[in-house]
Phi, psi and omega in degrees: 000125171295150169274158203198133204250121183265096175269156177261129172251139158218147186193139185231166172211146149120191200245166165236001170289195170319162143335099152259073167019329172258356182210066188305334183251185172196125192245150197199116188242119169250125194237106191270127187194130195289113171312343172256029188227121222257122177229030171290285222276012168254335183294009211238325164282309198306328186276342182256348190274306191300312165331325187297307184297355201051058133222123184291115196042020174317336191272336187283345192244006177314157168244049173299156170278128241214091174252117138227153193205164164263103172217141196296118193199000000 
């Protein structure tokens, strides 16, 4: 069986301290994706939809924390 490379995309926002009123949640976003399925041209709309909205390329610039590993599927 051949092998096929599975990335995790991960990113989180908010605090784990006290409570605050202005920022109640912590957020944990996980993004799973076979590298061997070509998904620029959807990242390139989502980057043109976010433009729209006025944040210019936000998505292409995440500092998310970024695993990759290999596994068999």
């Amino acid at each position: 069986m051949a092998k096929r490379v599975l990335s995790c995309f991960i990113d989180e926002s908010g605090d784990f301290g006290p409570y605050e009123a202005h920022s109640p949640y912590y957020y944990v976003a996980i993004v799973l994706h076979d590298q061997s399925d070509d998904i620029s041209d959807k990242i390139a709309g989502l980057n043109q939809r976010a433009a729209n909205e006025g944040f210019s390329d936000c998505l292409e610039k995440s500092s998310a924390a970024t695993f990759s590993f290999t596994c068999l599927y």
